[in-house]
Backbone and ligand atoms as CSV (ligand in chain L), in Angstrom:
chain,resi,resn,atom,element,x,y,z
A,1,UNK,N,N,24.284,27.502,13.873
A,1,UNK,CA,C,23.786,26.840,12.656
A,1,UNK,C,C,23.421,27.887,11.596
A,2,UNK,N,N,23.500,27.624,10.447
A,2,UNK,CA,C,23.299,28.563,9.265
A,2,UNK,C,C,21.792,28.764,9.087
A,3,UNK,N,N,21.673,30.232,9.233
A,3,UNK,CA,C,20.151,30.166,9.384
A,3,UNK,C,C,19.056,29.778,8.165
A,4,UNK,N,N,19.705,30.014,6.779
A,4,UNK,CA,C,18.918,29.227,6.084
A,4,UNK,C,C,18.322,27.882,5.818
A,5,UNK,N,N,19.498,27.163,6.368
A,5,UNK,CA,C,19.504,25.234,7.048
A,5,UNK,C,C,18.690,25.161,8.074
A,6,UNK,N,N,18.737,25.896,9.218
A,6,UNK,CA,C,17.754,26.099,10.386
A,6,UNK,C,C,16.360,26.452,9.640
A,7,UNK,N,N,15.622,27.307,9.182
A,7,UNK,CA,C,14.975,27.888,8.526
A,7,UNK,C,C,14.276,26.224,7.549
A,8,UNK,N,N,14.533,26.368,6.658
A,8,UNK,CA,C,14.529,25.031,5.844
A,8,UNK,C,C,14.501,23.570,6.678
A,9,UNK,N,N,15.024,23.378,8.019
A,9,UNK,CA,C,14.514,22.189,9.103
A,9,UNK,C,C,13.514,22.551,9.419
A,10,UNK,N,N,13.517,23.915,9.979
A,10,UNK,CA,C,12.182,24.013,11.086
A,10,UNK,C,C,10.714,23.839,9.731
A,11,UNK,N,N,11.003,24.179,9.153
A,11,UNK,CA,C,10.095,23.989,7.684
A,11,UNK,C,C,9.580,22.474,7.770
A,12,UNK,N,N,10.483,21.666,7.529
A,12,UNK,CA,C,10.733,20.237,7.590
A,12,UNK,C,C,9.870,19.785,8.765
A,13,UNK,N,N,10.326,20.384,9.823
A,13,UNK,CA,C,9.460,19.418,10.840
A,13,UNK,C,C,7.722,20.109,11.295
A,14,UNK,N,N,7.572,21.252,10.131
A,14,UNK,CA,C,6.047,21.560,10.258
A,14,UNK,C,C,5.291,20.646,9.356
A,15,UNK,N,N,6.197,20.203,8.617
A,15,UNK,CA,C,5.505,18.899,7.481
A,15,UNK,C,C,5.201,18.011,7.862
A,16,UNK,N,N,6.426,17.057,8.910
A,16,UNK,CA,C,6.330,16.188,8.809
A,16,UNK,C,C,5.183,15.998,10.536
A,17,UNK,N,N,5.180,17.073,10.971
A,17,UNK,CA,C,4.042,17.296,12.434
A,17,UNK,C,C,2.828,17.251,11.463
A,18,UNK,N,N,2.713,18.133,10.462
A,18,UNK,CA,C,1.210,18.000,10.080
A,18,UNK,C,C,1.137,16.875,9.559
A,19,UNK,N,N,1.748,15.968,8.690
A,19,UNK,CA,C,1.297,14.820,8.427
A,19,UNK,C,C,1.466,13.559,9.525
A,20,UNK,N,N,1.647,13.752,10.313
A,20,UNK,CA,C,1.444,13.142,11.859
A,20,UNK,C,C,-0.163,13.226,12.076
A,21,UNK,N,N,-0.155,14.872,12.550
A,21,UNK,CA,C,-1.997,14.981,12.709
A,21,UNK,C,C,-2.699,14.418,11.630
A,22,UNK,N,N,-2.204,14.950,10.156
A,22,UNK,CA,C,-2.923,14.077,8.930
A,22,UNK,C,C,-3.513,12.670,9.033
A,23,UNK,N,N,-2.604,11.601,9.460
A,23,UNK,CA,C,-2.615,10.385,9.388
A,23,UNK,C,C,-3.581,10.091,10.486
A,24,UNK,N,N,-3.408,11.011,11.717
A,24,UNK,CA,C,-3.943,10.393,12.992
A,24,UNK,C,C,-5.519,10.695,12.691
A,25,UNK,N,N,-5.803,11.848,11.931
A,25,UNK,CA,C,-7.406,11.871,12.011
A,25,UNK,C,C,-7.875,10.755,10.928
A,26,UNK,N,N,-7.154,10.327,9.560
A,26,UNK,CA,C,-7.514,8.919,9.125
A,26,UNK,C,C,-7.631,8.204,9.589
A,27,UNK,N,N,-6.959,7.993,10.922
A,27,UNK,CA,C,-6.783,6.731,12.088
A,27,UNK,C,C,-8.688,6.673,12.268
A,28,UNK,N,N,-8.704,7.902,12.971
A,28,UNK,CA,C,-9.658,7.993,13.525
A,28,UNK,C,C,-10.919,8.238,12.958
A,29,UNK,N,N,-10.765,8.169,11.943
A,29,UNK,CA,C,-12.182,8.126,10.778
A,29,UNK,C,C,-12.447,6.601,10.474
A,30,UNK,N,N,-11.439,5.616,10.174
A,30,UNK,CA,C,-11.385,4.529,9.591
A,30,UNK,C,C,-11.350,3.782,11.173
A,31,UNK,N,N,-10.985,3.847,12.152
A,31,UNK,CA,C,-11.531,3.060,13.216
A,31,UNK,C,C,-13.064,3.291,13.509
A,32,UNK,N,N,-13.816,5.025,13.589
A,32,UNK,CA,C,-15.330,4.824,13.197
A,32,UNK,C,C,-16.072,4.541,11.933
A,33,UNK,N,N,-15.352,3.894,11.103
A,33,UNK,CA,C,-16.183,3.005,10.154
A,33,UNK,C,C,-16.148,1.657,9.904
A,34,UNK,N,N,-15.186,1.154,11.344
A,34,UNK,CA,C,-15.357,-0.396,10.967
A,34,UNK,C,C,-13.996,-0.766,10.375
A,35,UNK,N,N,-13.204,-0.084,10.490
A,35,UNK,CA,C,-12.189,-0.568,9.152
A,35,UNK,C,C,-10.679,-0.758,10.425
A,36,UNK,N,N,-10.915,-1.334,10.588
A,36,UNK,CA,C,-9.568,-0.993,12.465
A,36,UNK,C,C,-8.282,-2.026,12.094
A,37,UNK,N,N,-8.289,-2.457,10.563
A,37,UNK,CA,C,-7.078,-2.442,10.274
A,37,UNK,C,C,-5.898,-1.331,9.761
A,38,UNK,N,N,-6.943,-1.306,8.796
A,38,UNK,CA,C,-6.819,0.466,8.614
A,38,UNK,C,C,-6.466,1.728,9.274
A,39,UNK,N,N,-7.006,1.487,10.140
A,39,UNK,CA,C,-7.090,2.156,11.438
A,39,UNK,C,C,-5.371,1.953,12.209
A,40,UNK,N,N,-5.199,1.119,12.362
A,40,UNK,CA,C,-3.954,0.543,12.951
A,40,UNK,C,C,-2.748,0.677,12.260
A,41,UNK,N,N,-2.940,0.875,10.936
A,41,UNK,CA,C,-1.890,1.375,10.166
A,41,UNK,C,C,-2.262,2.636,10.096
A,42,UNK,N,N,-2.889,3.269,9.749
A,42,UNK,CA,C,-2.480,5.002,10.156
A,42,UNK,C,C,-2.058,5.480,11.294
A,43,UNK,N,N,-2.619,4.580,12.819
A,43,UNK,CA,C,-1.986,4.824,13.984
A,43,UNK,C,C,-0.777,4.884,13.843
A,44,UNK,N,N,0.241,3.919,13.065
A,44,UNK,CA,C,1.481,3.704,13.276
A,44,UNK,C,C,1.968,4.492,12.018
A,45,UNK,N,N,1.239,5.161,11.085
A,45,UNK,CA,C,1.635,5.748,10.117
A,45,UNK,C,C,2.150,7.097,10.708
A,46,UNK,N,N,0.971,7.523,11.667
A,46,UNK,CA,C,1.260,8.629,12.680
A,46,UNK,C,C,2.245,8.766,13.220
A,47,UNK,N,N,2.172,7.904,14.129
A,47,UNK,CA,C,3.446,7.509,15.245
A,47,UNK,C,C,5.023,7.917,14.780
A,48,UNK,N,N,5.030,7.174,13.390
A,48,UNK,CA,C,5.882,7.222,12.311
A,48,UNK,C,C,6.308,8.604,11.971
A,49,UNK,N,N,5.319,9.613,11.495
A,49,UNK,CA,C,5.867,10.937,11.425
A,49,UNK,C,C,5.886,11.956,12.106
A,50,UNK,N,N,5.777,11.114,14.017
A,50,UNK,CA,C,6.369,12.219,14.675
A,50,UNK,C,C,7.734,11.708,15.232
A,51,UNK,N,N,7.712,10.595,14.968
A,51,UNK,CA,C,9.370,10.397,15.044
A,51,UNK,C,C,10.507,11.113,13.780
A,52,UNK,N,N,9.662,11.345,12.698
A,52,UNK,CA,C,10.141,11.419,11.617
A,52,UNK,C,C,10.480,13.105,12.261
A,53,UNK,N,N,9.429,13.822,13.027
A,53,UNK,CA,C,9.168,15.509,13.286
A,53,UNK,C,C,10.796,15.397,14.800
A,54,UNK,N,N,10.479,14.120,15.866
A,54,UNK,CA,C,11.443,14.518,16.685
A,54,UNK,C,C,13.021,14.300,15.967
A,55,UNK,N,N,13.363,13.922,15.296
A,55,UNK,CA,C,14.610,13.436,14.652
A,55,UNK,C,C,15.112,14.577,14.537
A,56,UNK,N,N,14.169,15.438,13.867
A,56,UNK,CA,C,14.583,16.663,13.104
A,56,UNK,C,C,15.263,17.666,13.908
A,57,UNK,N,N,13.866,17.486,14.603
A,57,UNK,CA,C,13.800,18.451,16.401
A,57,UNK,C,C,15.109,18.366,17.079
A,58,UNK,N,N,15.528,17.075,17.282
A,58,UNK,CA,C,16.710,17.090,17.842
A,58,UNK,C,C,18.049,16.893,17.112
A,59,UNK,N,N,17.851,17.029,16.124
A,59,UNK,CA,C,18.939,17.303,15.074
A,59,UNK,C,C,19.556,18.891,15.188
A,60,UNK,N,N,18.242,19.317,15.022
A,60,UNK,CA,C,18.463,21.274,14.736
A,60,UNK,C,C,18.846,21.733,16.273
A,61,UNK,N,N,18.834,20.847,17.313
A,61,UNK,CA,C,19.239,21.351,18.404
A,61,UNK,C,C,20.219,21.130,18.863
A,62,UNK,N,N,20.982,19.741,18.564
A,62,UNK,CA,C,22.330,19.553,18.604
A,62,UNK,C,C,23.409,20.094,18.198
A,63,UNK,N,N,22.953,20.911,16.958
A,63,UNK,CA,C,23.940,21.550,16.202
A,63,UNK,C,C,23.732,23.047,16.454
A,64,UNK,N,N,23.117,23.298,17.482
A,64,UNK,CA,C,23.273,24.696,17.734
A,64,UNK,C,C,22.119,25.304,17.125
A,65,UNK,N,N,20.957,25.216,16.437
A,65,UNK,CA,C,20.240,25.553,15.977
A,65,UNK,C,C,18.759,26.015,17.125
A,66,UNK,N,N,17.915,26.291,16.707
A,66,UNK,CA,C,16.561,26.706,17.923
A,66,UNK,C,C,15.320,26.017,17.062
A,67,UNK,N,N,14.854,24.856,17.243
A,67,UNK,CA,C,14.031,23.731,16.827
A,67,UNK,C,C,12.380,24.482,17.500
A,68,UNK,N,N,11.895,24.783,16.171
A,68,UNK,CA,C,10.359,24.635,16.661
A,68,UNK,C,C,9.228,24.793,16.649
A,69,UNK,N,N,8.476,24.065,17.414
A,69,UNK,CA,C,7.426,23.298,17.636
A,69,UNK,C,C,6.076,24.180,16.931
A,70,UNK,N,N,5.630,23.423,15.943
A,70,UNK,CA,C,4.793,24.379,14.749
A,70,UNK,C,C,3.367,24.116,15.364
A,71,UNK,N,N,2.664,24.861,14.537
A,71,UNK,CA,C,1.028,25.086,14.760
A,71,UNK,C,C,0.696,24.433,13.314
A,72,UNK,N,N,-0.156,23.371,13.607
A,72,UNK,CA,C,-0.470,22.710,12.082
A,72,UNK,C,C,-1.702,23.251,11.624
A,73,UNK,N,N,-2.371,23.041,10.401
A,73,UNK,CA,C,-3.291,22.986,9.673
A,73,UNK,C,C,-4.183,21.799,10.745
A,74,UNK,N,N,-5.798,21.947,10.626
A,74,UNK,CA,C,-6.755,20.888,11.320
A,74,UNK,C,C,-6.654,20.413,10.207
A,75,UNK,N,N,-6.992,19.071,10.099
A,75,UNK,CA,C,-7.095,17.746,9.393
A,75,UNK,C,C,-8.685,17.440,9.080
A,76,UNK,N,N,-9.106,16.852,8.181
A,76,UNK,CA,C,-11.088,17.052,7.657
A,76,UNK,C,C,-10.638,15.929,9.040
A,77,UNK,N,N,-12.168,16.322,9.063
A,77,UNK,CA,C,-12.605,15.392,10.129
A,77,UNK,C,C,-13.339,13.755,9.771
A,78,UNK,N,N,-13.604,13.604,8.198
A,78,UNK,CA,C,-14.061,12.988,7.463
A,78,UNK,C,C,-13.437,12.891,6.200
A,79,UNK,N,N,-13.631,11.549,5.203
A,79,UNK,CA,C,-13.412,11.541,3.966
A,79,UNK,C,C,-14.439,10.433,3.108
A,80,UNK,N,N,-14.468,10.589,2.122
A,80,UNK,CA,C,-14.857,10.036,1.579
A,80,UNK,C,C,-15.004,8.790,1.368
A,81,UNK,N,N,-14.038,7.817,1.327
A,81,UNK,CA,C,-13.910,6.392,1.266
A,81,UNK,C,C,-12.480,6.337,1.579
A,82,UNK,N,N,-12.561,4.932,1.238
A,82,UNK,CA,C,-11.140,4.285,1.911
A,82,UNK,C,C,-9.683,4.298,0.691
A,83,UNK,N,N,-10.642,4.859,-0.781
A,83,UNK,CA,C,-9.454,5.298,-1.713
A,83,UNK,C,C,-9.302,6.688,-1.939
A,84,UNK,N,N,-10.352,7.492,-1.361
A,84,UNK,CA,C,-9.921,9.224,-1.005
A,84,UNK,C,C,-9.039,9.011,0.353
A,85,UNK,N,N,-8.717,8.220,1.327
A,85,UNK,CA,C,-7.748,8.326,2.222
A,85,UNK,C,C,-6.411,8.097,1.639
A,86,UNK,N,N,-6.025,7.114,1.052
A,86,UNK,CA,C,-4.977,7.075,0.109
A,86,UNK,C,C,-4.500,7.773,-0.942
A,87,UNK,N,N,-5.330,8.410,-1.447
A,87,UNK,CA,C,-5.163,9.141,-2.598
A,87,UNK,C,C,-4.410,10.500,-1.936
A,88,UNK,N,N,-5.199,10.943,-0.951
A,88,UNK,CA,C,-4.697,11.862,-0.310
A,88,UNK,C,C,-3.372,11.625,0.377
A,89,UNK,N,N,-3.526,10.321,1.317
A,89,UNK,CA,C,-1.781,10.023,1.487
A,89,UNK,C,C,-0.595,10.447,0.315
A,90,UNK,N,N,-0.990,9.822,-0.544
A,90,UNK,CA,C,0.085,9.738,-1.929
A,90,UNK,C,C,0.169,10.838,-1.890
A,91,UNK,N,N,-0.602,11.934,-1.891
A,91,UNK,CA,C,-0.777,13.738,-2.562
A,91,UNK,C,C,0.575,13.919,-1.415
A,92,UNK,N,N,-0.151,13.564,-0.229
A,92,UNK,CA,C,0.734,14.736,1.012
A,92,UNK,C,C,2.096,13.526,1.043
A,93,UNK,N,N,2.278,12.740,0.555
A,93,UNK,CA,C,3.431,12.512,0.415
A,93,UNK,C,C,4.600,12.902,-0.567
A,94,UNK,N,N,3.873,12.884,-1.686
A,94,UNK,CA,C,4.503,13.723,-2.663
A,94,UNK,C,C,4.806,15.198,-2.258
A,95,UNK,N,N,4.213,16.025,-1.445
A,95,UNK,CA,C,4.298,17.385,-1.228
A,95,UNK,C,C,5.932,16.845,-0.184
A,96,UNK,N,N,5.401,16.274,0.631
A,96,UNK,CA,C,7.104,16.139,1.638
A,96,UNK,C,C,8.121,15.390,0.895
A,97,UNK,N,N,8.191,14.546,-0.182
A,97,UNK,CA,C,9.173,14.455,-0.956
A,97,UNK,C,C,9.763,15.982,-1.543
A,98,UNK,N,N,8.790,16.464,-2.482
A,98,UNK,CA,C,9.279,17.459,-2.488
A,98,UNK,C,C,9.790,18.964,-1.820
A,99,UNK,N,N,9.203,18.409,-0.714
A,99,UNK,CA,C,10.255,19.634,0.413
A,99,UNK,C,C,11.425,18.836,0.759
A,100,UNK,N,N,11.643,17.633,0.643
A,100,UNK,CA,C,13.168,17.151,0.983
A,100,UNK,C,C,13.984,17.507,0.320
A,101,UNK,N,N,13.451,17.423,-1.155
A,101,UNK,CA,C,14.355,18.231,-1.966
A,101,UNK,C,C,14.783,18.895,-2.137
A,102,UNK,N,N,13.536,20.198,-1.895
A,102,UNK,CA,C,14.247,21.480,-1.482
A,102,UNK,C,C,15.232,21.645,-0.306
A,103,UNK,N,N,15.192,20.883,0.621
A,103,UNK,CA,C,16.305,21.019,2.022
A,103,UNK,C,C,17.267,20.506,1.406
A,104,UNK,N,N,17.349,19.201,0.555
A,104,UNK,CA,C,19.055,18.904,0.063
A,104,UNK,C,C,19.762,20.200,-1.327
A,105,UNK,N,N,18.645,20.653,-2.009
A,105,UNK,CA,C,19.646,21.991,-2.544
A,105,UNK,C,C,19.500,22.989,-2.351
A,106,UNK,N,N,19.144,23.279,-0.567
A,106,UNK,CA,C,19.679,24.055,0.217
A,106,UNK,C,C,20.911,23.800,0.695
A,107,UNK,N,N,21.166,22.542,0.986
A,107,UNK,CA,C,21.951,21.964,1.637
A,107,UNK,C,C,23.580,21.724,0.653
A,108,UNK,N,N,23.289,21.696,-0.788
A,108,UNK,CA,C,24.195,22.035,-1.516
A,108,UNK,C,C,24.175,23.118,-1.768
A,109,UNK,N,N,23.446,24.455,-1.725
A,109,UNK,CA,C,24.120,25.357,-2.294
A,109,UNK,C,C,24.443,26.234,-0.617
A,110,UNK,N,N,24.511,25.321,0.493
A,110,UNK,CA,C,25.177,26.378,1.444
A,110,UNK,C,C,26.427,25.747,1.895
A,111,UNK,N,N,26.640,24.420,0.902
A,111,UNK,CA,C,27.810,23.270,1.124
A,111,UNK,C,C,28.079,22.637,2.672
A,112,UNK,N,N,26.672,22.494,3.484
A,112,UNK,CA,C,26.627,22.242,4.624
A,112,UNK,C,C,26.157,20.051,4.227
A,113,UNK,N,N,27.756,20.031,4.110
A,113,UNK,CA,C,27.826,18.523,4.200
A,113,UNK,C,C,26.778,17.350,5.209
A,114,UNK,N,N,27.209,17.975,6.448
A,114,UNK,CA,C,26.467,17.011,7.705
A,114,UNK,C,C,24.757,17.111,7.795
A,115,UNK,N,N,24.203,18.365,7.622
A,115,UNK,CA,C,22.780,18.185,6.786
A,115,UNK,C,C,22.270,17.420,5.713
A,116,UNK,N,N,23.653,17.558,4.846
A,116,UNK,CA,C,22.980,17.224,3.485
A,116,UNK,C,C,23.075,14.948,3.800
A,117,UNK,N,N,24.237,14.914,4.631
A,117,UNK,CA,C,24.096,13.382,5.290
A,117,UNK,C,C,22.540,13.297,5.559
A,118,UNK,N,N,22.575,14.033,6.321
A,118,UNK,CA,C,21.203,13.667,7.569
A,118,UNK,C,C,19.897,13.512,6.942
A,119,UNK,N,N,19.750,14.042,5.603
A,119,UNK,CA,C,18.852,14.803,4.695
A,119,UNK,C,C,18.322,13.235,3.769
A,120,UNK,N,N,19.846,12.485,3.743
A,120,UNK,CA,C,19.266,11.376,3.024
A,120,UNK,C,C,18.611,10.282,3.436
A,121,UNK,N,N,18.425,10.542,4.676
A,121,UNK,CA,C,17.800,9.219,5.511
A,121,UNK,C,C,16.597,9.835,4.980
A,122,UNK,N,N,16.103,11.074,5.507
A,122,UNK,CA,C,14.708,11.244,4.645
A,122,UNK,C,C,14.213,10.786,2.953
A,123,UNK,N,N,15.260,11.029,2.259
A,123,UNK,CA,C,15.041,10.843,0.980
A,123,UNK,C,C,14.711,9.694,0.833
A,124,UNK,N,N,15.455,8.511,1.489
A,124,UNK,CA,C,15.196,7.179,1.258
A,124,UNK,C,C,13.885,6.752,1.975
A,125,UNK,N,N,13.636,7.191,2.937
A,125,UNK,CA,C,12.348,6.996,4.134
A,125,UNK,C,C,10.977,7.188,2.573
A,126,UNK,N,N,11.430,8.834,2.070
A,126,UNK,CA,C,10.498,9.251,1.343
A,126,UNK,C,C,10.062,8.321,-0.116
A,127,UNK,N,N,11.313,7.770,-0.579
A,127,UNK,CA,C,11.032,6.975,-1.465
A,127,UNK,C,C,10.363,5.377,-1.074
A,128,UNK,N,N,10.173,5.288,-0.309
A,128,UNK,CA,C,9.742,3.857,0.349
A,128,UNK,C,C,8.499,3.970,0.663
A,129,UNK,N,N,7.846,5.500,1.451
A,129,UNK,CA,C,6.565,5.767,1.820
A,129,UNK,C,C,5.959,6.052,0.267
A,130,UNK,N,N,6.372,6.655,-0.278
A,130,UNK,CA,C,5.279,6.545,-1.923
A,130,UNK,C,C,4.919,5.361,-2.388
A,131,UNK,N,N,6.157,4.169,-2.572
A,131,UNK,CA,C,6.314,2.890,-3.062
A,131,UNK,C,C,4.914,2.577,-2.423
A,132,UNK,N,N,4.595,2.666,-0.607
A,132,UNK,CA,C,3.943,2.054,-0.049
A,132,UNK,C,C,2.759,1.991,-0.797
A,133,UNK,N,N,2.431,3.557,-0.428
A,133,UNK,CA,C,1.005,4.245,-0.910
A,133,UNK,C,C,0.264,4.034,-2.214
A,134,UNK,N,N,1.619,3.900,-3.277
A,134,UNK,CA,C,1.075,3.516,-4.588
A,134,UNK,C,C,0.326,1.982,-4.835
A,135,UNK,N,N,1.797,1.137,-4.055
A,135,UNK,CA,C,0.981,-0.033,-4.100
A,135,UNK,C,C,-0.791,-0.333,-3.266
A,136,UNK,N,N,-0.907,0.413,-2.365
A,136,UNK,CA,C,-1.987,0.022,-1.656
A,136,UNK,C,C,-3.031,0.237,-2.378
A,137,UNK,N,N,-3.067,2.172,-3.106
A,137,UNK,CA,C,-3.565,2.116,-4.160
A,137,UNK,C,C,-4.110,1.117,-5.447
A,138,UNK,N,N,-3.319,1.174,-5.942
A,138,UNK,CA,C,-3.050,-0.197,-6.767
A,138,UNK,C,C,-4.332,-1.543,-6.157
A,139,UNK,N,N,-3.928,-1.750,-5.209
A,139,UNK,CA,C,-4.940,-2.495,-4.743
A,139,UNK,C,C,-6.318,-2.399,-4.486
A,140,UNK,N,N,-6.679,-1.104,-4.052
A,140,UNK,CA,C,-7.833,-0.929,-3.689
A,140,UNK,C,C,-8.345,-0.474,-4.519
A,141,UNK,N,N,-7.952,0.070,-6.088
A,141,UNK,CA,C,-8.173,0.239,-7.274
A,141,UNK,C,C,-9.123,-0.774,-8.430
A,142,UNK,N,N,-7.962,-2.415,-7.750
A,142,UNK,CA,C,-8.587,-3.234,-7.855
A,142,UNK,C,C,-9.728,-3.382,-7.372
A,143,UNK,N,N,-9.687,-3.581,-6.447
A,143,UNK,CA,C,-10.951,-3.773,-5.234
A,143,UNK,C,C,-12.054,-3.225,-6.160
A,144,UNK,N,N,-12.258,-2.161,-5.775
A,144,UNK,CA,C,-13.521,-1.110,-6.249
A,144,UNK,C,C,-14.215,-1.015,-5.258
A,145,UNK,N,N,-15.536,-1.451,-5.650
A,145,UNK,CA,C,-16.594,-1.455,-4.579
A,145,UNK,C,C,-16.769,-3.069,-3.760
A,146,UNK,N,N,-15.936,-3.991,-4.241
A,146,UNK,CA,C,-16.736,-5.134,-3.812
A,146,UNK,C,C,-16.021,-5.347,-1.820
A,147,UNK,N,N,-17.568,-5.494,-1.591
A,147,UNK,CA,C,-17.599,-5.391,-0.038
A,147,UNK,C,C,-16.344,-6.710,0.548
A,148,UNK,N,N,-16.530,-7.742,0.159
A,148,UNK,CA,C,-15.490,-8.794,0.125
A,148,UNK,C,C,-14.215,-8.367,-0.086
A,149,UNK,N,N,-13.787,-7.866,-0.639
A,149,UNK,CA,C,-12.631,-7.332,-1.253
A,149,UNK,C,C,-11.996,-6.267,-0.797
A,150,UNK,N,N,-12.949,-5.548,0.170
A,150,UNK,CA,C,-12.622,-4.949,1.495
A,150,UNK,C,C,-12.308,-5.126,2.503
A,151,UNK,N,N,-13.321,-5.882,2.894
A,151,UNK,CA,C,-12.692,-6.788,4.078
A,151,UNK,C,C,-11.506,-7.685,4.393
A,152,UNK,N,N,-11.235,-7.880,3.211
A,152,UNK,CA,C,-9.921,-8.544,3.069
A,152,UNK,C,C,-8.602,-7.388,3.062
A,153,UNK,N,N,-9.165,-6.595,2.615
A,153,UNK,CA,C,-7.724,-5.192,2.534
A,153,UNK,C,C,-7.603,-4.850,3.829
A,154,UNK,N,N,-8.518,-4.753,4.111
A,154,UNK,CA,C,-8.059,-4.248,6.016
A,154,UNK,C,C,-7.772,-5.144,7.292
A,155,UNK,N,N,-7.799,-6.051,6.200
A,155,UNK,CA,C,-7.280,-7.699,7.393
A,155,UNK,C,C,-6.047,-7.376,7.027
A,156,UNK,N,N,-5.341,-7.366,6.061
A,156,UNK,CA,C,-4.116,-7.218,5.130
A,156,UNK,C,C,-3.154,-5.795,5.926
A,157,UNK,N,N,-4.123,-5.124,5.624
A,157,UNK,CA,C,-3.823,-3.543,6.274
A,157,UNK,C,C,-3.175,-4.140,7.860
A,158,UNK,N,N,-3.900,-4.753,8.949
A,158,UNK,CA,C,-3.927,-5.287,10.283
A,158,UNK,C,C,-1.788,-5.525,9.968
A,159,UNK,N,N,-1.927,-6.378,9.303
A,159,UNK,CA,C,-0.706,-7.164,9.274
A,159,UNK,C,C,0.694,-6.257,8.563
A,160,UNK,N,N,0.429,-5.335,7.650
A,160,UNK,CA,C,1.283,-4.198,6.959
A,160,UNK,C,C,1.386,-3.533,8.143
A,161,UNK,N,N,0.764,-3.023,9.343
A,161,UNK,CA,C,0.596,-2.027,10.165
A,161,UNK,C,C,1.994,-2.946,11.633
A,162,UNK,N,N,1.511,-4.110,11.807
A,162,UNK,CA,C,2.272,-4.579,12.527
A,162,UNK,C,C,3.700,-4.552,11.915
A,163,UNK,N,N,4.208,-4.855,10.874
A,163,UNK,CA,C,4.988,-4.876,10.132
A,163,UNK,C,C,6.149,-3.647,10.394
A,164,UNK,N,N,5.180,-2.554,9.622
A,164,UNK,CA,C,5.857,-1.067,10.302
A,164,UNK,C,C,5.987,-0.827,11.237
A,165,UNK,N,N,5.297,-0.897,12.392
A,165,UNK,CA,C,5.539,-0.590,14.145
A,165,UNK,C,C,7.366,-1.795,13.851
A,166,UNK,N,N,7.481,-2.834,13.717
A,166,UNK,CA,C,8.112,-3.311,13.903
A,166,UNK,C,C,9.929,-2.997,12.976
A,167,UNK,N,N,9.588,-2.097,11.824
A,167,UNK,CA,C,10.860,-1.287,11.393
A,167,UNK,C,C,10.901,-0.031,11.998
A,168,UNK,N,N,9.744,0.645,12.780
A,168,UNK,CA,C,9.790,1.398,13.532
A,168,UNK,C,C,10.892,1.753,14.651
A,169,UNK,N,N,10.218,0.182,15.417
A,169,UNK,CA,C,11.271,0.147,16.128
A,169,UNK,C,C,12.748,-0.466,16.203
A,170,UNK,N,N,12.871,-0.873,14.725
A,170,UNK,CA,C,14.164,-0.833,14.459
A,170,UNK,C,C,14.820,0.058,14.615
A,171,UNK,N,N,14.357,1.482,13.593
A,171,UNK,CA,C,14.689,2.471,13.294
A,171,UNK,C,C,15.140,3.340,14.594
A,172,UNK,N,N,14.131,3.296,15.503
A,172,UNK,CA,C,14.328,4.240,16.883
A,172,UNK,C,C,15.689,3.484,17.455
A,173,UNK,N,N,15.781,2.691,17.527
A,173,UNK,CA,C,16.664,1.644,18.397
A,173,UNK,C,C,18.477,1.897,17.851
A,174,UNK,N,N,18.265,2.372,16.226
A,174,UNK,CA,C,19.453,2.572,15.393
A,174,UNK,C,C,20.055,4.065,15.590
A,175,UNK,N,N,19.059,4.796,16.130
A,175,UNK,CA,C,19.015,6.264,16.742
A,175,UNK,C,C,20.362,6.765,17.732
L,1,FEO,FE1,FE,7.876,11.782,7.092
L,1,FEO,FE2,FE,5.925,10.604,5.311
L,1,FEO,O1,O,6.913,12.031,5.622
């Protein structure tokens, strides 16, 4: 495999591992505050980007490449509220959009076609996870502070979370 493509994956799947741990310690902040819809969608938000990390993994190994397994950044152990968790989603999503980018014009300027395929399932994944984040935003924007209006987002959250486990396992199944 071309080591700059190798180089530029293994990159790829330290992102998408840390935002795995990312999501999972939101899990676990927002299940100790009561919020275990919330909670249930970052579980599967998690889940989500270490499938997103093995894809990669076994992509760069099929093709002859040496896939691996990164040392992440720790994750706060706390945040602020339930629109500093999102806000921050959106941030670290935007950061891995823009490393996809950088892997597809790597991927054109080393004219390595079958990467630059493989490259767009991310792109599209990536444009769908912002869509998500913005809208939730959006919502809880609305919200503000009213306690009612919370409780209702993370009932909501409960049902978005089932939702994804369930293109999840579309997705694995299409594998
Ligand atoms: Fe796989 Fe959300 O980046």
């Amino acid at each position: 495999m071309n080591k700059r493509i190798e180089a530029a994956l293994n990159d790829q799947v330290e992102k998408e591992s840390s935002s795995s741990q990312f999501y999972l310690a939101m899990a676990s902040w927002a299940e100790n505050n009561g919020l275990n819809g919330t909670a249930k969608f970052m579980y599967q938000q998690s889940d989500e980007e270490r499938f997103h990390m093995l894809k990669l993994i076994k992509f760069i190994n099929e093709r002859g490449g040496v896939a691996v397994v990164p040392q992440v950044p720790q994750p706060p152990a706390t945040f602020d509220s339930l629109q500093q968790v999102f806000e921050l989603l959106l941030e670290h999503e935007i950061k891995v959009s823009n490393s996809i980018n950088d892997l597809v014009d790597i991927c054109l300027a080393e004219r390595d076609h079958s990467t630059h395929n493989f490259a767009q399932w991310y792109v599209s994944e990536q444009l769908e996870e912002e869509a998500s984040a913005r809208h939730i935003l959006d919502k809880l924007r609305l919200i503000g502070n009213d306690k009612g209006g919370l409780y209702l987002f993370d009932r909501d959250m409960e049902q978005t979370a089932a939702q994804a486990a369930a293109n999840t396992a579309t997705q694995k199944k299409e594998k």
